[in-house]
Phi, psi and omega in degrees: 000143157316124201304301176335296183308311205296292172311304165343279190319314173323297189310300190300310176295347175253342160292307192294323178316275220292346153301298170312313197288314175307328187281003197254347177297311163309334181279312206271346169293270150021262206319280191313328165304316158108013172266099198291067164272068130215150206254105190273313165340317190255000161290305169326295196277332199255348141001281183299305209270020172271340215253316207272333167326283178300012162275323207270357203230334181268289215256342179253299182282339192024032154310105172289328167307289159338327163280321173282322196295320188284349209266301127048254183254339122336270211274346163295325165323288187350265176325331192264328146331277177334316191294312199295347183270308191286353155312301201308322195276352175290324162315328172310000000 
């Protein structure tokens, strides 16, 4: 393929992690506000499979974009598990 075409492409995929990472701030705004906007079943499951992603990204692709985009979004998953648990228990 073309070298061009390639960096473009690269390029645009590493805006979108940090486009994505950005759609995950408001919910985490949210959180921290003490407002239960997530769904801890579905922060939980996108967690895991963000955690074997960013596994999958170290050791099999070793893609550096691909490592910030999955690591990334890992940790937004994370946080927002976190926030959204420390909501329930804080209710309590």
């Amino acid at each position: 393929m073309n070298e061009t075409f390639i960096y473009i492409l690269t390029a645009i995929y590493g805006i979108c992690g940090v486009v994505t990472f950005a759609g995950f701030v408001p919910t985490m705004i949210d959180l921290w506000r003490k407002k239960p906007s997530a769904n801890i079943s579905t922060y939980a499951l996108w967690t895991i499979t963000m955690f074997f992603t960013t596994l999958y990204a170290l050791f099999i692709n070793k893609d550096l974009v691909f490592i910030g985009v999955a690591s990334a979004q890992l940790f937004a998953c994370f946080v927002i598990l976190v926030l959204r648990i420390r909501l329930n228990y804080t209710k309590k």
